[in-house]
C-alpha positions as CSV (number, residue, x, y, z in Angstrom):
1,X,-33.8,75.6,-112.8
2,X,-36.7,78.2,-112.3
3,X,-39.8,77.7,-111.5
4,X,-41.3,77.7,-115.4
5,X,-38.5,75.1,-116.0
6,X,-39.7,73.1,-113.2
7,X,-43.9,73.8,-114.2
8,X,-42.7,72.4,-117.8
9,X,-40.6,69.3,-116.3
10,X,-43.4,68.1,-114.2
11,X,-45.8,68.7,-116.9
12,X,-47.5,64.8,-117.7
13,X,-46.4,64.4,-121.7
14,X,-47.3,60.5,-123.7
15,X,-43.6,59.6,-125.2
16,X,-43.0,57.5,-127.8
17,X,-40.2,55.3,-128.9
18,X,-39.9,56.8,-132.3
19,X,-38.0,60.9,-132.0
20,X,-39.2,62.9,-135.0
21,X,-37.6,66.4,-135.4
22,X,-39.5,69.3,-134.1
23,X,-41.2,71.6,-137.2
24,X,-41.3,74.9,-137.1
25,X,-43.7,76.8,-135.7
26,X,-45.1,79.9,-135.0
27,X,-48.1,81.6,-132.5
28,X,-49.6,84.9,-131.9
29,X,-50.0,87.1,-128.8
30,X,-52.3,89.7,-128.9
31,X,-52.5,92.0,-126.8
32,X,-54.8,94.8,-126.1
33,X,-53.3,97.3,-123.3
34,X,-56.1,100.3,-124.2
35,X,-57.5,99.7,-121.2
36,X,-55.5,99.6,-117.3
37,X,-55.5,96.0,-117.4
38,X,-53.8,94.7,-120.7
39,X,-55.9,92.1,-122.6
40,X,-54.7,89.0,-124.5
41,X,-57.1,87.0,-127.4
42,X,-57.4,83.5,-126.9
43,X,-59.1,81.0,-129.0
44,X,-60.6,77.8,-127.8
45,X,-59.2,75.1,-129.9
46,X,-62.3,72.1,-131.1
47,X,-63.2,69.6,-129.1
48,X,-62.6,66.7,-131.9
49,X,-58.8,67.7,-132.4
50,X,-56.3,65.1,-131.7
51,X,-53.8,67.7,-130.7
52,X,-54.8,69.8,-127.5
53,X,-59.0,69.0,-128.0
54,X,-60.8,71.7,-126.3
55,X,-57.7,74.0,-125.0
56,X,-57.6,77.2,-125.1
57,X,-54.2,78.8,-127.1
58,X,-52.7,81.8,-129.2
59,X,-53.6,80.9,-132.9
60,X,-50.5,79.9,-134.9
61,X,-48.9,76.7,-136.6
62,X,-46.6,75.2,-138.8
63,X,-44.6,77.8,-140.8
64,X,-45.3,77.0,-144.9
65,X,-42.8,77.1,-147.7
66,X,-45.5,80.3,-148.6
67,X,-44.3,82.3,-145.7
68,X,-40.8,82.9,-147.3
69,X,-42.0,84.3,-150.3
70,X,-44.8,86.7,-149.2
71,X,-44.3,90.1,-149.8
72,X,-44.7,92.5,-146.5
73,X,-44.4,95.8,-145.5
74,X,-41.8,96.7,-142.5
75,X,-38.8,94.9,-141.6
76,X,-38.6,92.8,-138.4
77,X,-36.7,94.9,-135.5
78,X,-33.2,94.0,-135.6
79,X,-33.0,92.5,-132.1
80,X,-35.5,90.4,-133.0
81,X,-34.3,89.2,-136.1
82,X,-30.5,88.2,-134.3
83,X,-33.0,86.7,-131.7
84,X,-34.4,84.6,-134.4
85,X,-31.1,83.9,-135.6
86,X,-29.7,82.6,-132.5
87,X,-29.1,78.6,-131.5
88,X,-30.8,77.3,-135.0
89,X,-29.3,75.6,-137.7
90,X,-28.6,77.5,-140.9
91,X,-30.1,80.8,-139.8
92,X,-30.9,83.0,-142.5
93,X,-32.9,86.3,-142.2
94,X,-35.4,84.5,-144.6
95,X,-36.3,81.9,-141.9
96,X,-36.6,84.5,-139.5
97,X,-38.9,86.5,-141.6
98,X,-40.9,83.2,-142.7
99,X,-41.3,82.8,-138.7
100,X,-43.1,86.1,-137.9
101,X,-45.0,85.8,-141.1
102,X,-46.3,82.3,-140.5
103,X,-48.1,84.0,-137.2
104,X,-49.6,86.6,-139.0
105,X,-51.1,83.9,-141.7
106,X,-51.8,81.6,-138.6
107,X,-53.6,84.6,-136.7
108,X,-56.1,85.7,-140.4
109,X,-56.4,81.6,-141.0
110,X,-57.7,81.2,-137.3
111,X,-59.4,84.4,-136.7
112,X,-60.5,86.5,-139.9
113,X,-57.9,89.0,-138.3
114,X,-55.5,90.7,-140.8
115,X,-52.4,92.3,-139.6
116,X,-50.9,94.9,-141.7
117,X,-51.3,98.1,-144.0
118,X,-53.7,98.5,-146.3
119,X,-52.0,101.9,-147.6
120,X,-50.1,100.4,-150.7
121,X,-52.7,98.2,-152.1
122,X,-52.8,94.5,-152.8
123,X,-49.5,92.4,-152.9
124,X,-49.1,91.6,-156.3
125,X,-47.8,87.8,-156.9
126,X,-48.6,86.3,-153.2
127,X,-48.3,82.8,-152.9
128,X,-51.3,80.4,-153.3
129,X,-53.7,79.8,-150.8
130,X,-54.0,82.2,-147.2
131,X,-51.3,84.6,-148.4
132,X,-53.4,84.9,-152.0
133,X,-56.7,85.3,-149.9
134,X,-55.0,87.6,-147.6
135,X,-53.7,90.0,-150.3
136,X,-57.3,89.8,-152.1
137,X,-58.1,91.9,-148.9
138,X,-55.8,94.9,-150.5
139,X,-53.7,94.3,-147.5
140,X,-49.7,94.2,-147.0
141,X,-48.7,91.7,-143.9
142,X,-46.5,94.6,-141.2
143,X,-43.5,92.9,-139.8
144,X,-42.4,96.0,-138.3
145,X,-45.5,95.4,-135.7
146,X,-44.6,92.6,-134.3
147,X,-42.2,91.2,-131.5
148,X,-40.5,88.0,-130.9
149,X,-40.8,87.5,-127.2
150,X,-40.4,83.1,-126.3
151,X,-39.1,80.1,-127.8
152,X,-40.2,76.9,-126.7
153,X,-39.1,73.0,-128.4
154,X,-41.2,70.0,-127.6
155,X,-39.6,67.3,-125.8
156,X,-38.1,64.7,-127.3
157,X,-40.2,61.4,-128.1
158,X,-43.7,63.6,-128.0
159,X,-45.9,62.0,-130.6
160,X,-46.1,65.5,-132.0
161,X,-42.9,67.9,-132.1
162,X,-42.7,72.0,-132.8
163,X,-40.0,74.1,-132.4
164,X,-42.5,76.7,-131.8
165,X,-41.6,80.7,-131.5
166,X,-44.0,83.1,-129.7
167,X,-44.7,86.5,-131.1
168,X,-46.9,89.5,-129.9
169,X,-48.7,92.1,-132.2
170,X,-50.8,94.9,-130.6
171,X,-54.2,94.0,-131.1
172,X,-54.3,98.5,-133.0
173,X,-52.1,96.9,-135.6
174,X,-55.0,95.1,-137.3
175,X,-55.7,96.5,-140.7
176,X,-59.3,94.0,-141.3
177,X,-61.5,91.6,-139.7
178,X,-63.4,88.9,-141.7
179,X,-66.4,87.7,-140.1
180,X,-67.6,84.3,-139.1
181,X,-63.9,82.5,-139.9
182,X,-64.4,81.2,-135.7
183,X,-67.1,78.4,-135.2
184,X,-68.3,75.2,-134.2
185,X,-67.0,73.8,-137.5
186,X,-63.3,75.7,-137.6
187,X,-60.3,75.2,-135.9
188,X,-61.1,77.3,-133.1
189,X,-64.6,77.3,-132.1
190,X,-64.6,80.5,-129.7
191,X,-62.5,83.8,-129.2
192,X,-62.2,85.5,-126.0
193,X,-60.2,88.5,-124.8
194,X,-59.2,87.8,-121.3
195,X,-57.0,89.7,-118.9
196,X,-54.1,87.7,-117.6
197,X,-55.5,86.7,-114.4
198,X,-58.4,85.6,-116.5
199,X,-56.1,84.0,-119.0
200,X,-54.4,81.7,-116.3
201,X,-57.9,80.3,-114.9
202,X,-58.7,79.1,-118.3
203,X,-57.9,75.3,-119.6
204,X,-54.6,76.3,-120.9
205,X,-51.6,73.7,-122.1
206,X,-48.9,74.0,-119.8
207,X,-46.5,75.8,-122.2
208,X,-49.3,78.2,-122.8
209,X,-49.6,79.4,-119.3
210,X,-45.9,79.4,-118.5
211,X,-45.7,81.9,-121.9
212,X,-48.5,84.0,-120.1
213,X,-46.6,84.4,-117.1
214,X,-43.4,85.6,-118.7
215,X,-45.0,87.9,-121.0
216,X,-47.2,89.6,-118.0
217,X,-43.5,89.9,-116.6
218,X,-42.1,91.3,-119.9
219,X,-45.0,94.4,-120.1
220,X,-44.3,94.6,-116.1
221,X,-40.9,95.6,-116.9
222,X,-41.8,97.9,-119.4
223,X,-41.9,95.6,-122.4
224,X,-39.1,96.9,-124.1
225,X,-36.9,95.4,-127.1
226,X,-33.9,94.7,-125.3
227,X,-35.3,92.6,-122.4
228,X,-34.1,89.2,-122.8
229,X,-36.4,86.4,-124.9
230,X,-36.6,82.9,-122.9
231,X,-35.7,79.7,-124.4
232,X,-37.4,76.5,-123.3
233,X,-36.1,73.0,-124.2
234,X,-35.4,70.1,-122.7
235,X,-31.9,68.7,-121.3
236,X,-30.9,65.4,-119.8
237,X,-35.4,64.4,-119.4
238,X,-36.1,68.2,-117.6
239,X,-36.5,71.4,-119.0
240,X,-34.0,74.3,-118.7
241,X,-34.5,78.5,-119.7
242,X,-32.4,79.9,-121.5
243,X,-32.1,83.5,-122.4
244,X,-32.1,84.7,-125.7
């Protein structure tokens, strides 16, 4: 077991007797490496939310029946999308797609960013609700920007459960910024851009920091495609990493 096995095992989690199946999920890294010490976004979560009050996180959530039917511009990378693929039931490229999208909904829904091109014009037909707001922006979602780089299922018995993936998007890839989406009465009430030394001294959840640490690893090593995406689940009551 390594060590962010071990940091997730020991982590204190409420159980419940009741097992619900873990929804999909989906969260955004992004990062900012302009300067000599890359940069991450995070996004204090409020205070009066039953799930993590008061932590800070990446902005992303459940993926929406929305996400398979918006329209985008670029195609996921191809390792990526067999990374996506792999150890789920019924893969399809269209769950795979849905997945990346849902973070780039999640990210404009939590942080008035908007991650795409706005050289084609509007989407025409988007689904109701972020993705029709989104494409009023005149703005195609880019899948070609962004990188699948962790996995990560809640344990069994955990009052809330997300089979959550963890994507990165260069912070250059953002095509719009709508002001005032982050507040004292929004989902997250603060955004900060942190190094990652910076990042891990913040009140993080523990998955949260472990994810730091291997993606500070993954630009170490010169974040290319081909290094290996880690898989976190749990296996006889501890955690185990995979490699994707």
């Amino acid at each position: 077991m390594n060590d962010h096995a071990v940091t997730l095992t020991q982590a204190e989690r409420v159980r419940v007797a009741t097992n619900i199946r873990p929804r999909d999920a989906a969260t955004m890294m992004i990062l900012d490496r302009t300067a000599k010490k890359p940069r991450i976004l995070m996004g204090k979560r409020h205070p009066s939310h039953k799930f993590m009050p008061g932590k800070y996180v990446f902005p992303g959530g459940r993926v929406d029946p929305g996400d398979r039917h918006m329209a985008a511009t670029g195609a996921l990378a191809q390792i990526c999308e067999d990374r996506l693929c792999a150890r789920t039931v019924r893969p399809t490229v269209s769950k795979a797609r849905a997945l990346a999208l849902a973070a780039i909904r999640e990210t404009f829904e939590e942080t008035g960013l908007l991650f795409g091109s706005d050289e084609y014009g509007a989407p025409a037909h988007p689904p109701a609700g972020s993705w029709s707001d989104f494409a009023g922006h005149g703005i195609f979602p880019d899948l070609s920007a962004v990188s699948y780089v962790a996995r990560a299922i809640t344990p069994p018995r955990r009052p809330k459960r997300f089979d959550t993936r963890f994507f990165t998007i260069d912070a250059a890839a953002s095509a719009k910024r709508i002001e005032n989406v982050v507040g004292p009465d929004s989902e997250l009430i603060d955004l900060v851009w942190v190094d990652f030394d910076e990042a891990k001294q913040l009140d993080l959840p523990t998955i949260t920091k472990v994810i730091i640490h291997e993606v500070e690893a993954r630009i170490a090593a010169g974040f290319a495609p081909y290094l290996p995406v880690p898989f976190f689940w749990e296996k006889n009551g501890s955690f185990v990493r995979e490699e994707l």
